[in-house]
N, C-alpha and C positions, 0 to 999 in steps of 0.2 A: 084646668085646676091643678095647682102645684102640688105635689107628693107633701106631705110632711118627714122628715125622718124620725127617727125615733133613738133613743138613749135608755139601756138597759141599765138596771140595778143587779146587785149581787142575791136579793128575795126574789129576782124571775121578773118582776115588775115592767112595763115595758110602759114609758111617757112620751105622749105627744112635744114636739118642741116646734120652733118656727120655725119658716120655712128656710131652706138652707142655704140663701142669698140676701138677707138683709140687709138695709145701710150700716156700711162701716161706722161705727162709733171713731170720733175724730178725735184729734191730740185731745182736746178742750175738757172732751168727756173722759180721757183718762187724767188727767192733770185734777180734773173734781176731785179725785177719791184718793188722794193722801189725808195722812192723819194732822189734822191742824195742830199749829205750833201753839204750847198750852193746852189744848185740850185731854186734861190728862182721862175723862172717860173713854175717850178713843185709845187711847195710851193702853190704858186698862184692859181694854175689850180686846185690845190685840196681845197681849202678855197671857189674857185668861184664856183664849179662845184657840190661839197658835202656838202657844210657847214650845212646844216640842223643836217645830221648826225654826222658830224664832232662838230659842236658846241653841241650837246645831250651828243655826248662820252669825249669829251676832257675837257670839263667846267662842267660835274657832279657833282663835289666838290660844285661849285657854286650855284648848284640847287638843291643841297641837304640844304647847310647852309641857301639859301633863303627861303626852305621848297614846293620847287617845286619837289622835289625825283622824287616821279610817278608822277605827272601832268604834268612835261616837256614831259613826250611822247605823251601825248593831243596835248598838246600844238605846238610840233614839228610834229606833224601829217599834222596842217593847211599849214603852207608851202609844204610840200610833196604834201599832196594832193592838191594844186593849181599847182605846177610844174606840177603833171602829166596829170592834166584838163588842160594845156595853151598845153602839147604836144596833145592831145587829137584833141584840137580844130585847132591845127594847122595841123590834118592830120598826125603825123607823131605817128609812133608804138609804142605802149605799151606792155610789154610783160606781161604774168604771168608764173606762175612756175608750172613744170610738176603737175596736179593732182587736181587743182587748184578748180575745179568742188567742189571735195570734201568739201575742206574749207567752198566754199559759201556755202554748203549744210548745214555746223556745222554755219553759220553765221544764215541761215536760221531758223536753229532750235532753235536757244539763241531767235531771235524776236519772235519765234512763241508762244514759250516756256513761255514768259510772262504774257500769258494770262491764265495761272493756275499760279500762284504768289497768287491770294488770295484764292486757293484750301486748305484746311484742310490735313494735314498728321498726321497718326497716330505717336501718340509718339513726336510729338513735338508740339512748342508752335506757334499759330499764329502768323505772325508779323505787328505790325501795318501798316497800310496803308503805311505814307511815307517812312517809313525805308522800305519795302519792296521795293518802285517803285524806291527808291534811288541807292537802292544794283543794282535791275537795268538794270537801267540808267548807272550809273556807270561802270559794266559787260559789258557791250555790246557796250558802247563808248570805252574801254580800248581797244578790243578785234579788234572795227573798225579803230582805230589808230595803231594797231600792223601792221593789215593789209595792210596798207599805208604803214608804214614802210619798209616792206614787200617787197612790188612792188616799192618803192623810188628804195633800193638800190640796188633789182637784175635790173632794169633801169636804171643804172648808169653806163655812160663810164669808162670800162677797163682802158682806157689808161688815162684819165683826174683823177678817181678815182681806182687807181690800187689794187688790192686784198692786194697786203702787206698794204698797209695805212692802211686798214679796217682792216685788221689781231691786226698791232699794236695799233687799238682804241682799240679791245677789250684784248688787253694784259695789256695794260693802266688799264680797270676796273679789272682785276684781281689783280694788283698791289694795286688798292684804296680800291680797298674788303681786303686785305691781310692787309694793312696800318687802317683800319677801325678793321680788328680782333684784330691787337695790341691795339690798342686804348680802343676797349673795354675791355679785359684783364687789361690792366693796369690804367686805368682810367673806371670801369665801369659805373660808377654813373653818368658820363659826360654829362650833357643836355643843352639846350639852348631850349629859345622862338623865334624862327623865324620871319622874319619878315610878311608871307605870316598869318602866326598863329594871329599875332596881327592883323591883320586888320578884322577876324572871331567875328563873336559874341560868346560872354562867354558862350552860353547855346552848343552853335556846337562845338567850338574846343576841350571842355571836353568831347565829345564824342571818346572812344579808337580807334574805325578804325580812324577819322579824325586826333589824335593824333601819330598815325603810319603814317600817309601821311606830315603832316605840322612837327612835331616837331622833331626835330634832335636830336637821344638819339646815347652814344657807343653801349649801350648794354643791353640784359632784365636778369631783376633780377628775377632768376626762385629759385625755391625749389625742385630740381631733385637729389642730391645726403640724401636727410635729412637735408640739411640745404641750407643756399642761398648762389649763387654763379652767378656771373657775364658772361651769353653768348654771347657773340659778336653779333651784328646785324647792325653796321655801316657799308656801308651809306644807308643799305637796311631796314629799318625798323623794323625785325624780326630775330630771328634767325636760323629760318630754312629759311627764303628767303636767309639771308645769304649764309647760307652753299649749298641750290640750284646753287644759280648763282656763288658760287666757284668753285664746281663742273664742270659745263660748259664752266666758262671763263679757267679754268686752261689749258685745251688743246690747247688754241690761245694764253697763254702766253709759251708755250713751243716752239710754231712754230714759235712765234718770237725772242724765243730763239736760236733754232736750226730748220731747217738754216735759218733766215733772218739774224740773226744776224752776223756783219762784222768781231769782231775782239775776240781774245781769252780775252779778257778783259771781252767782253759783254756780251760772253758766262757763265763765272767766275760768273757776276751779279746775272746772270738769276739763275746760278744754288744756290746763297746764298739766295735771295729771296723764291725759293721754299722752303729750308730748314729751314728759318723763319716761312714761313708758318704754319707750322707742327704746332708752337706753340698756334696758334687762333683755327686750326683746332680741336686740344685734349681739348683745352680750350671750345669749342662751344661746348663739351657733347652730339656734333649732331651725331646720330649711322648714319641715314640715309645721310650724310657726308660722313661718313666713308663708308658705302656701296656700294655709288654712284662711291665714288673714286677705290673703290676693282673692280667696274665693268667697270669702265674708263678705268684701267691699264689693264684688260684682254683682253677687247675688241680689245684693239689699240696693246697687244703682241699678240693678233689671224691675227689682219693683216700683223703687222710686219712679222711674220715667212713665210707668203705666198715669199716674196720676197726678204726680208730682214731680215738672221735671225740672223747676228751679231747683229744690232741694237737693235734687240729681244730680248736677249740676257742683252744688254747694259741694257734695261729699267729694266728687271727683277731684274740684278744687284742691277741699281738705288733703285728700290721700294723696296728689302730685305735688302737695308743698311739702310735706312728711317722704315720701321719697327724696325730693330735693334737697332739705334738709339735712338725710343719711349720707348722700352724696357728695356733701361739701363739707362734710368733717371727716377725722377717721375713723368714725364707724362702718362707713362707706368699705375701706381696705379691708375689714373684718368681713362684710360682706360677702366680696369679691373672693376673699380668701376662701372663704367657709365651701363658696360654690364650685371652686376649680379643685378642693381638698374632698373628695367622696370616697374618702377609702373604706366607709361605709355599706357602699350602694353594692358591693360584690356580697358582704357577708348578708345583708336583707335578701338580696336575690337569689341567694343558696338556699335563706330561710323559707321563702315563698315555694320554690321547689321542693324542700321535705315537708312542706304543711299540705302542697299538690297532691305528691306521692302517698302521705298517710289519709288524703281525703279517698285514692284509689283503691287502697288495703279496706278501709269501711267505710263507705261513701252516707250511709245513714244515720250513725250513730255516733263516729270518730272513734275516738280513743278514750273519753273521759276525761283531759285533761293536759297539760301538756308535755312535752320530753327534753332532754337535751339533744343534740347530734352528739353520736358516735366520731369524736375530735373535731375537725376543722374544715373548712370550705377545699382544701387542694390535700388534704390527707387524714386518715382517720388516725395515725398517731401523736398527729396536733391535740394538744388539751389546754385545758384551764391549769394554771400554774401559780404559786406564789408573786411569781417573775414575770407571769405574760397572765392576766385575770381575765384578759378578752381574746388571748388567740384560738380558743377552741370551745368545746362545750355548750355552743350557742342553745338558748332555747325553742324551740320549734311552738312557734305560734303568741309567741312574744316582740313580735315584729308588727301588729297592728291585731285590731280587731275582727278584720276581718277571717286572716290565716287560722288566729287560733280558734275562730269559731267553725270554721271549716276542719281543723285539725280536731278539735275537741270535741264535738257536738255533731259534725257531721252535716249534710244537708237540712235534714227537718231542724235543726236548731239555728242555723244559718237563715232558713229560709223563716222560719218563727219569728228571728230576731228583727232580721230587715225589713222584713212588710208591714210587723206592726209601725214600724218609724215610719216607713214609706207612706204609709196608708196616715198616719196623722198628719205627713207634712200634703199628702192629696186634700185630707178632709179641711182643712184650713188653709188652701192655698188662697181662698182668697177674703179672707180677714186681712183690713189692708189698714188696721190700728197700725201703733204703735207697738203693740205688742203681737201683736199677728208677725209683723216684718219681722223682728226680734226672733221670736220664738220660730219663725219658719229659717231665717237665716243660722241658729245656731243647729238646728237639723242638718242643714244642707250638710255645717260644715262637720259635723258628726260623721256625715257619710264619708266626703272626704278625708278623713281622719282616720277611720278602719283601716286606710290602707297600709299606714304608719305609725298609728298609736293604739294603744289597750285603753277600753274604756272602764274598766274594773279600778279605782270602787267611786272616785271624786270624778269623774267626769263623766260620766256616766248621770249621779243622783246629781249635778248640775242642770243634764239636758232634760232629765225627767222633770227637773223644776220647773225650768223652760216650757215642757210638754203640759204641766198643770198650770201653766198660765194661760196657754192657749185655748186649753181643753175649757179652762174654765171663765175664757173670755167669750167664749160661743155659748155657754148654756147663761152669761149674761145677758146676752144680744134676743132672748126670748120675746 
């Protein structure tokens, strides 16, 4: 007789579900539950029932030009979390998501972790008082608003807010990441003062993190090939946030390609949009882009072939004509450039070794948060300059998700962080939808991702999205 498992509530509650191998739910039965064209009482029911999350993903554009980018997730947090305290107090079930223990254990260890924030590490420079209690403050509000997020949308009716909606909000942000690469590319220079910017005092908004949050740029003007060149970072501040949350939205713009989508027309879109793409993507100089994407398409042809291996097939296809493609124009020498140019890969590698050394100094709890180096990779009276903005002062644990959770947090928030992912991408490894694939492939590349990107604050509440589609494609499968 098979085990049942069981799915815990935030009341103690503890529910039967089925058993934990059921038939896959096939393309057919997710392609059902989009909202029909005209029907505006589906229209309705998803504006009434979601709109939190619905008004985050559909009106981005808007909160990016406002200079809300990342603060509209705060901000959209406080209704979530009032919806779920009025179900709370009205008796009725909260759920959380397989593993969930973990998380709080990594929530615990970010609060706890605080209170070395003014501890000394070798090799880097103290920070003052407020900028240290800021970063945070900051940290740990973002991380408790993901959270929310979180548990908003795997608590959202199926049927009032169906998984294609959701699928298609976040094929939507793929589309504006892809619309935001061109733009940088061909308008790099492109900025504006926000409105949220203007109402800041002149000593704050000149500060570069508040200026990644409020002011709305295409693109950052780097010096990676030996001279300056424009990488895409609209509407995400950065441009490897960019290329992060390209990476992870790309899989949910595929499934709303194939199959949600109705007519060979749509399909035709879908597939000229990705081939657009390419062009922001070679543009951005992002290797870990490129990486992320090599481990996407693997991932998702190792599932394919289990069951599906024409399609497997098909995608290989696809991804050696789009190679081919890079190859025969000159995006190709961009390429080529990009990879023989790593002047890069020395200052990461010094980063990785002070994130090392401060995991040795408190191996439990870290630091709270993160440092600069004491000047520069070959000498500590290298700094940051007017003249030279990158030859010294590197941040320690700003180099990927990983370092700075190891730097910041220490073991138990490392080890919190990862196993809750780890343990969602086990519990649903073999959800073999559409969205199972999807949502297991943007994990994977999350993992890979730590090694080179920060996942705070848009890529991050992407993959959580991702993680409520999953969570909440298994408690459909009952």
């Amino acid at each position: 007789m098979t085990a049942q498992p069981r799915t815990r509530t935030l009341v103690g509650a503890v529910h039967r579900t089925a058993a934990p191998d059921p038939p896959a739910l096939t393309d057919r039965d997710l392609a059902a539950t989009p909202v029909p064209v005209g029907d505006t009482s589906r229209v309705r029911d998803l504006i009434r029932h979601g709109w939190p999350v619905v008004g985050l993903c559909a009106l981005y554009p808007l909160w990016w030009a406002l200079g809300l980018g990342v603060l509209i997730f705060a901000i959209a947090a406080v209704p979530m979390g009032l919806i779920l305290l009025r179900r709370l107090i009205r008796g009725e079930k909260v759920r959380v998501p397989p593993g969930f223990g973990w998380w709080l254990l990594f929530l615990a260890a970010v609060a706890i972790s605080a209170a070395a924030m003014g501890s000394a590490a070798t090799g880097t420079v103290d920070r003052a008082a407020q900028t240290a209690v800021s970063a945070v403050v900051f940290r740990f509000g973002m991380y408790l608003a993901l959270t929310v997020l979180l548990l908003y949308v795997g608590n959202l009716s199926v049927t009032k807010v169906p998984q294609a909606a959701l699928v298609r909000l976040l094929a939507w942000l793929f589309v504006l990441t892809v619309g935001g690469g061109l733009l940088g590319v061909a308008a790099g220079r492109f900025q504006f003062t926000s409105p949220v910017e203007h109402l800041l005092p002149t000593d704050v908004r000149a500060q570069g993190f508040v200026q990644s949050l409020v002011h709305p740029s295409a693109a950052q003007i780097m010096n990676v090939l030996g001279h300056e060149s424009a990488r895409p970072a609209a509407p995400w501040g950065y441009t490897n946030t960019w290329g992060n949350n390209l990476c992870l939205l790309v899989v949910w713009f595929v499934v709303a390609c194939w199959p949600l989508a109705r007519t060979p027309l749509a399909k035709a879109a879908g597939a000229l949009v990705l081939t657009i793409a390419v062009i922001p993507v070679v543009h951005s100089l992002n290797r870990g882009l490129w990486l992320g994407l090599a481990v996407t398409v693997a991932y998702v042809t190792v599932r394919l072939v289990r069951r599906r291996r024409r399609l497997a097939m098909r995608v290989l296809v696809a991804t050696l004509a789009v190679v081919a493609l890079i190859g025969a124009t000159p995006l190709g020498d961009m390429v080529s450039q990009r990879i023989e140019y790593g002047r890069s890969n020395a200052v990461r590698l010094f980063l990785v070794n002070r994130a090392l050394d401060g995991l040795a100094e408190s191996p439990l709890i870290g630091f709270g948060t993160t440092r600069d180096t004491a000047g520069g990779r070959t000498s500590i009276t290298v700094g940051e300059s007017p003249d030279c903005p990158r030859c010294g002062n590197f941040t320690v644990g700003g180099n990927g998700q990983l370092w700075q959770l190891l730097f910041a947090h220490g073991l138990v928030g490392t080890v919190g962080y990862v196993v809750f992912l780890g343990y969602g991408l086990w519990r649903f490894r073999r959800d073999d939808t559409a969205i199972g694939i999807a949502g297991s492939a943007a994990l994977v590349a999350s993992f890979a991702a730590m090694l080179w990107y920060n996942a705070l604050v848009t890529p991050l509440a992407f993959l959580f999205l991702g993680y409520a589609l999953l969570w909440r494609n298994a408690l459909g499968r009952r």
